[in-house]
LUMSETOR-92529 format. One line per field, with one value per residue (C-alpha): x, y, z; residue in three letters. Coordinates in Angstrom, 1 decimal. Each point is the difference from the previous one (the first is absolute). Example, Ala and Ser with C-alpha at 12.3 -4.5 7.8 and 13.67 -1.06 7.14 Angstrom:
<rs>
xx = [12.3 / 1.4]
yy = [-4.5 / 3.4]
zz = [7.8 / -0.7]
fipa = [ALA / SER]
</rs>
This chain:
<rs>
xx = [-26.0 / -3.1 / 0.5 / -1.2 / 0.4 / -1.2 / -2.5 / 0.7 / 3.3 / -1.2 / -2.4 / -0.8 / -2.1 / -0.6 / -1.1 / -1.6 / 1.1 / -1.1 / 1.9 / 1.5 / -1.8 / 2.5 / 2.8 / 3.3 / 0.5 / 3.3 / -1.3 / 1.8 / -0.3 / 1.6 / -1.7 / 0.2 / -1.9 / -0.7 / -1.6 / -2.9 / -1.4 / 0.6 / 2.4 / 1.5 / 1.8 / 1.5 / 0.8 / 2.7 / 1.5 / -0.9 / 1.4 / -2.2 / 1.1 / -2.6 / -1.5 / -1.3 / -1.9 / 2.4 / 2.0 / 0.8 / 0.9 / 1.8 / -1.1 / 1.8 / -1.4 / 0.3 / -0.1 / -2.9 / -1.7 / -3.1 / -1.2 / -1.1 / -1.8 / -0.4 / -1.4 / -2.5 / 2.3 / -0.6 / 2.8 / 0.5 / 1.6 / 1.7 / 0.1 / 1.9 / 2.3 / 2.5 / -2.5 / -1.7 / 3.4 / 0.6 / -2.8 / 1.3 / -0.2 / 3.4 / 3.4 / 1.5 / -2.8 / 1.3 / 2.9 / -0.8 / -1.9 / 3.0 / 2.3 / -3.6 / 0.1 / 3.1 / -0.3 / -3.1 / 1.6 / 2.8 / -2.4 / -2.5 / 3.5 / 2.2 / -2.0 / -0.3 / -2.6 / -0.4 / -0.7 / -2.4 / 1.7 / 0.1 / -0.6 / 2.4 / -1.4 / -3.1 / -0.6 / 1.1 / -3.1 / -2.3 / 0.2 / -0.2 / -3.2 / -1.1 / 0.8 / -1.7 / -3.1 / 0.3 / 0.3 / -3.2 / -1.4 / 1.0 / -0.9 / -3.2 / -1.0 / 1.7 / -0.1 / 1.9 / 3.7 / -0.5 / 2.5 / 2.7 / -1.1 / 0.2 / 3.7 / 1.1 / -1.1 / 1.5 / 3.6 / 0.3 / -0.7 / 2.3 / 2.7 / -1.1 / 0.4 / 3.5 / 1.9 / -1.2 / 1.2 / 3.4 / -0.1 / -0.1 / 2.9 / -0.7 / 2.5 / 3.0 / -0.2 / 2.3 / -2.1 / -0.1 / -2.4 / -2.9 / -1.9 / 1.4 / -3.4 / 0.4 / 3.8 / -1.5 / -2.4 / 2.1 / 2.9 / -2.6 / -1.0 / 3.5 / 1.0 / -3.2 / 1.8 / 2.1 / -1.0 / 3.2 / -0.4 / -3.7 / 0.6 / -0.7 / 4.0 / 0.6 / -2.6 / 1.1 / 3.7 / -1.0 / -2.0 / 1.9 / -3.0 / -0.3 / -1.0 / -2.7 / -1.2 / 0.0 / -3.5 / -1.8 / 1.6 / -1.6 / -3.6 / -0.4 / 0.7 / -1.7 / -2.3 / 1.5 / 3.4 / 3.3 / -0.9 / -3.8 / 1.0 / 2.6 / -2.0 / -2.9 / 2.6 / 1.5 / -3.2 / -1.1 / 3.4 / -0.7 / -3.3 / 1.2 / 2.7 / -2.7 / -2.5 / 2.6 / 3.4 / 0.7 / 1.9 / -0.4 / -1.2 / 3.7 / 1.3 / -2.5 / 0.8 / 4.3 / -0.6 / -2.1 / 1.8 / -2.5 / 1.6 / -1.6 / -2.6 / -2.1 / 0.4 / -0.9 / -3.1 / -1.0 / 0.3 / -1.8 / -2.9 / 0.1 / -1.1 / -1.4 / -2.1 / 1.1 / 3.5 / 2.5 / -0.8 / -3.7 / 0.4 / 1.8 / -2.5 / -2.6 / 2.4 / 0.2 / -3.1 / -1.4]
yy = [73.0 / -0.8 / -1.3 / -2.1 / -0.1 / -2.9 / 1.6 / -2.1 / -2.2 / -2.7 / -1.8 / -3.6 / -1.4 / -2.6 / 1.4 / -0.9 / 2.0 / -0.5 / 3.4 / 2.3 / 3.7 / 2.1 / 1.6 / -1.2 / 1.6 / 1.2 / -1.5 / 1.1 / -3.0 / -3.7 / -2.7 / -3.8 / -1.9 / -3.6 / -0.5 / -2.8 / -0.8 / 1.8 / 1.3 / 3.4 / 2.8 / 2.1 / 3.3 / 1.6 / 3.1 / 0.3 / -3.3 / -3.1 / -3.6 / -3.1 / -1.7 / -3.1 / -2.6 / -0.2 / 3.1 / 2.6 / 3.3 / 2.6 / 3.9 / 2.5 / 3.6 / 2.4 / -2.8 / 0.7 / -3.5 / -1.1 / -3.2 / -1.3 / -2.6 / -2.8 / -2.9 / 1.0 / 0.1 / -0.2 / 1.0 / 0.6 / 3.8 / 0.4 / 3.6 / 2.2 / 2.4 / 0.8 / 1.3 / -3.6 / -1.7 / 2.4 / 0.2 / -0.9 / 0.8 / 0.7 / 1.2 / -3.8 / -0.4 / 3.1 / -0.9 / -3.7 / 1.6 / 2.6 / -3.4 / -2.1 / 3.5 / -0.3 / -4.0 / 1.2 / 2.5 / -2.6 / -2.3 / 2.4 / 2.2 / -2.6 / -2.8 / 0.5 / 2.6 / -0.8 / -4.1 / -2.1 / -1.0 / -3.6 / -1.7 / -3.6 / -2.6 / -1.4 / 0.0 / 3.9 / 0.6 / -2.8 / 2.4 / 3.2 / -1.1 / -1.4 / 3.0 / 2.1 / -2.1 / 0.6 / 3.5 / 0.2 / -1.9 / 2.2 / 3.2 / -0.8 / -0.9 / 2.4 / -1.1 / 0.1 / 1.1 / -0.3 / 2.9 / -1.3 / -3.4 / 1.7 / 1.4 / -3.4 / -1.6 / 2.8 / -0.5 / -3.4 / 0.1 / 3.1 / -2.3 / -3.0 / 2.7 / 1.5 / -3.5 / -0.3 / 3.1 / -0.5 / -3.3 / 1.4 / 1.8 / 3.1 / 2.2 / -2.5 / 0.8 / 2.0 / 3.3 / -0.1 / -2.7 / 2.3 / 2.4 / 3.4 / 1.5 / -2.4 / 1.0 / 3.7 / -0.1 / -2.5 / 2.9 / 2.6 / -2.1 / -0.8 / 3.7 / 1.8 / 1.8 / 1.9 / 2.3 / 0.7 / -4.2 / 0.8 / 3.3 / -1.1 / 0.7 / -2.8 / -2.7 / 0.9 / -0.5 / -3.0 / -1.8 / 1.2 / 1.8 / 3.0 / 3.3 / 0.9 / -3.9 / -0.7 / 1.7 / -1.7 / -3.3 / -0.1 / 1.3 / -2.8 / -2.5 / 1.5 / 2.6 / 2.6 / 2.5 / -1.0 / 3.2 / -1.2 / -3.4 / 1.1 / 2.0 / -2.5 / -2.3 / 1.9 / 1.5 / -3.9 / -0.4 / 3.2 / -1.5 / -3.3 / 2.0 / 1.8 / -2.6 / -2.9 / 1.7 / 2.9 / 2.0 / 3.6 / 2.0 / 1.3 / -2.9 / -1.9 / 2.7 / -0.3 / -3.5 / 0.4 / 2.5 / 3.3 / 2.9 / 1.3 / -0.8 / 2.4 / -1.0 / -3.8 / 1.3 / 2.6 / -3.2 / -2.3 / 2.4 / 0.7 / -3.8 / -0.9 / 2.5 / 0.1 / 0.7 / -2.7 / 0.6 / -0.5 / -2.9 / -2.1 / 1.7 / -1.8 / -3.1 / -0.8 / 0.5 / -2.4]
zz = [-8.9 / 2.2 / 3.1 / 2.9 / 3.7 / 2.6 / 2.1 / 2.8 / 0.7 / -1.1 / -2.7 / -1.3 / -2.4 / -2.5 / -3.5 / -3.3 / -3.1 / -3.6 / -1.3 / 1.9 / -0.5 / 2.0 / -1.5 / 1.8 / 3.0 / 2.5 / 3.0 / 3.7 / 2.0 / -0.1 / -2.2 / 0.1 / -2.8 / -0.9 / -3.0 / 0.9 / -3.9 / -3.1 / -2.7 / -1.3 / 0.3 / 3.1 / -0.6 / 2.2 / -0.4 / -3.9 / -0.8 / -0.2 / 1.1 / -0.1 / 2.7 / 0.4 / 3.2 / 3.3 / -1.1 / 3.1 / -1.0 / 2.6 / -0.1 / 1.3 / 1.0 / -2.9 / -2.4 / -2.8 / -1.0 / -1.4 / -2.2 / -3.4 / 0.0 / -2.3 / 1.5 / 3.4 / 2.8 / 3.8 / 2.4 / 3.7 / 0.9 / 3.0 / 0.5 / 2.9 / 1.1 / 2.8 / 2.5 / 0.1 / 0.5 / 2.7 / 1.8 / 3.6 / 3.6 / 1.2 / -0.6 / 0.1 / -2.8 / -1.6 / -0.4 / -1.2 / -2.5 / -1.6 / -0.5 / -1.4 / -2.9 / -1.0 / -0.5 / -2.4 / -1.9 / -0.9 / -1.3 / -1.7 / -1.5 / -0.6 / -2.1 / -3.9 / -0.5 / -3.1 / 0.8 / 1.4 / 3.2 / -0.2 / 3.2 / -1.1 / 2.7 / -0.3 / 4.0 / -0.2 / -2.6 / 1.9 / 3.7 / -2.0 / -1.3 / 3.2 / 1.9 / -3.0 / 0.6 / 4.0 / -0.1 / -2.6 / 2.6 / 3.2 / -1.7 / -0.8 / 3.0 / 2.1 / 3.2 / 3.0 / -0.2 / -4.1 / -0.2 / 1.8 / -1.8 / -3.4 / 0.5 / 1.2 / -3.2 / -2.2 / 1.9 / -0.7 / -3.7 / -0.4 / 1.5 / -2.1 / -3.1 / 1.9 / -0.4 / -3.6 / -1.3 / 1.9 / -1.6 / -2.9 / -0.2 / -1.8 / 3.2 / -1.1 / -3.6 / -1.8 / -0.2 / -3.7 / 0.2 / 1.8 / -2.2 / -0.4 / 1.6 / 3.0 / 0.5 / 0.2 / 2.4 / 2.2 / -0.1 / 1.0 / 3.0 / 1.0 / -0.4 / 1.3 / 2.6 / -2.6 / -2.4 / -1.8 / -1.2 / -1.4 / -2.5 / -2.9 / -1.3 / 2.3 / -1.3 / -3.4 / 0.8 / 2.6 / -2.7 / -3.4 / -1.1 / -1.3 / 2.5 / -2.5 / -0.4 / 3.3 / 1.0 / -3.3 / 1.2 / 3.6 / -0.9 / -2.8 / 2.5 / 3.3 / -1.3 / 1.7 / 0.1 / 1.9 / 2.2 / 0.7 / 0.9 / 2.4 / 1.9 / 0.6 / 0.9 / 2.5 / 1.9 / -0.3 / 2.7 / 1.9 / 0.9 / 0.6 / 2.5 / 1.7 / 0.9 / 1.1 / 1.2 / 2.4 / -1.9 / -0.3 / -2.9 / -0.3 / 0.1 / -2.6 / -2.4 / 0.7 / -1.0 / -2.7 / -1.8 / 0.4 / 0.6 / 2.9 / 2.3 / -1.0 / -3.0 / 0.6 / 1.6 / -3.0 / -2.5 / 2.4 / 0.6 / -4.1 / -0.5 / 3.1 / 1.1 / 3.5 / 2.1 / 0.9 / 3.5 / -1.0 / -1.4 / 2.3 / 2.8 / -2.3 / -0.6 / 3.4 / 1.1 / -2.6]
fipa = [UNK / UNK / UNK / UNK / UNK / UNK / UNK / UNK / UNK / UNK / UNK / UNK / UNK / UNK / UNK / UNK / UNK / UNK / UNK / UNK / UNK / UNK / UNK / UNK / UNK / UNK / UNK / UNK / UNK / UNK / UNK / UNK / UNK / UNK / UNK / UNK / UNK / UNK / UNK / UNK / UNK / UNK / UNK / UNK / UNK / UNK / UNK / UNK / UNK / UNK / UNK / UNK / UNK / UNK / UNK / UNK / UNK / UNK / UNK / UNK / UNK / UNK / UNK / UNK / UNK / UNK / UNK / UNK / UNK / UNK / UNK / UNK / UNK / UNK / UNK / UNK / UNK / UNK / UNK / UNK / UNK / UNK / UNK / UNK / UNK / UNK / UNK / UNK / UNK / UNK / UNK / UNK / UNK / UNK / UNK / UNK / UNK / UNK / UNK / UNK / UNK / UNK / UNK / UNK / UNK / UNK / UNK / UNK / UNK / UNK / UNK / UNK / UNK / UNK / UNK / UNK / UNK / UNK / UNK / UNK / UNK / UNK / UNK / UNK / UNK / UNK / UNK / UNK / UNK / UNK / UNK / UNK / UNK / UNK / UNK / UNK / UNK / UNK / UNK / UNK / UNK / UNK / UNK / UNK / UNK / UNK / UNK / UNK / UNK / UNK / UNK / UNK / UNK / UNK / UNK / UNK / UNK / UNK / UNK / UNK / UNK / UNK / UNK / UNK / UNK / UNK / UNK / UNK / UNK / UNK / UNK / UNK / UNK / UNK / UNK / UNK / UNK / UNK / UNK / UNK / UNK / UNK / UNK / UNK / UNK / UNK / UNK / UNK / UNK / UNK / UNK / UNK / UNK / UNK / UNK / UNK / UNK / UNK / UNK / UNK / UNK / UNK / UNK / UNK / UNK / UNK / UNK / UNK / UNK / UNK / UNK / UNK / UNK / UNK / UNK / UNK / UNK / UNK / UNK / UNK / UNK / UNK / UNK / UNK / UNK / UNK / UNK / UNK / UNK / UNK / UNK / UNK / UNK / UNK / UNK / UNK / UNK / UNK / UNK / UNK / UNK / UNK / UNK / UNK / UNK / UNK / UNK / UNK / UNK / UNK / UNK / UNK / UNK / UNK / UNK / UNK / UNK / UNK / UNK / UNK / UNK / UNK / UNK / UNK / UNK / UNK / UNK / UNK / UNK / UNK / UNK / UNK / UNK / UNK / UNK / UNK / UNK / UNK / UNK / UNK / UNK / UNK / UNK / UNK / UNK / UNK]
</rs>
């Protein structure tokens, strides 16, 4: 599966597509997107769902999208990760920031992935476009304090989005009425920190599936092996730990199930091409 990483922590921009000439992509960065004019066809994680004018769609890293378009479609992408919601200047901020990530992986996790999100009040979807419309504004002319400006504007529509997917109710349901795939990854999430709950025995027996199934059954709906998802996943959180809490290596790989240090750091080095210690050095620094 190809993939795509943001280049810097964050992007915007407003786009006109007649067809869409890239195969879909897992991208590793958060994605908000209103669709401005057009009709077709999103694609996310080998499943297709249509789309439509006003509809805002929620990505999540390591989700693989891309579009088919049948009537020319313009949309605005808000693009970024946790570095640009963390950029801060001290601990208090720090802090502020760990608390702000876990109110953005509640609604990016916990909203039907496989849904629009429907945003139900009108004055809800009137200040999301405003704000849209601000930010296109703020970013293009970059000037003083745009940044800060910029990660202002992204908060508030995140918690415009936040009270619409609690409104919505999908956490209240009985879990029968979320899609198996969803149920899965939510139980990785939840149960990160332990390895003996992400075997695949236990997803088979977890999920009534069968041990030999279960590996087909992930890769058709995220492109990619139980095993390859949870590492991603979890080196996503150790760099999450290192650039905004003051926890040791050790400790980072206690609580995220490694069995080591050393071997935290040999996985970490693997895909990232530098130490832990490196890394939040550069973190920091930046």
């Amino acid at each position: 599966m190809e993939q795509k990483a943001l280049h810097r922590p964050f992007e915007l921009y407003v786009s006109d597509m007649a067809c869409w000439n890239e195969r879909p992509l897992t991208y590793h960065f958060f994605e908000i997107v209103q669709i401005l004019e057009g009709e077709g066809m999103r694609i996310v994680n080998s499943n297709r769902f249509p789309y439509k004018k006003n509809c805002i769609f929620l990505f999540t890293p390591l989700d693989c999208r891309g579009f088919d378009i049948s009537k020319p479609t313009r949309f605005c992408s808000i693009r970024f990760s946790e570095m640009f919601l963390g950029q801060c200047k001290t601990p208090q901020d720090r802090e502020r920031i760990r608390q702000w990530l876990k109110q953005l992986e509640h609604i990016f996790y916990h909203h039907n992935r496989f849904q629009e999100l429907l945003v139900k009040h009108d004055g809800d979807c009137r200040m999301i476009s405003t704000l849209m419309h601000n930010m296109v504004d703020e970013y293009s002319r970059k000037g003083a304090y745009h940044e800060e400006n910029l990660q202002h504007f992204v908060t508030l529509i995140l918690n415009i989005l936040s009270r619409n997917v609690t409104s919505a109710g999908p956490l209240t349901a009985g879990p029968e009425s979320e899609p198996l795939i969803n149920r899965m990854l939510l139980h990785i999430r939840q149960h990160i920190g332990d390895p003996e709950k992400l075997r695949i025995d236990f997803l088979a027996s977890e999920f009534n599936l069968s041990a030999n199934y279960v590996g087909e059954y992930f890769r058709k709906f995220t492109g990619e092996s139980p095993q390859q998802y949870i590492t991603q996943y979890r080196l996503q959180l150790v760099q999450q730990r290192l650039a905004f809490s003051s926890l040791t290596i050790g400790q980072i790989a206690g609580e995220l199930g490694f069995a080591d240090e050393s071997h935290l750091s040999r996985q970490f080095r693997k895909h990232n091409g530098v130490s832990p210690a490196e890394y939040r050095k550069n973190a920091r620094a930046e």
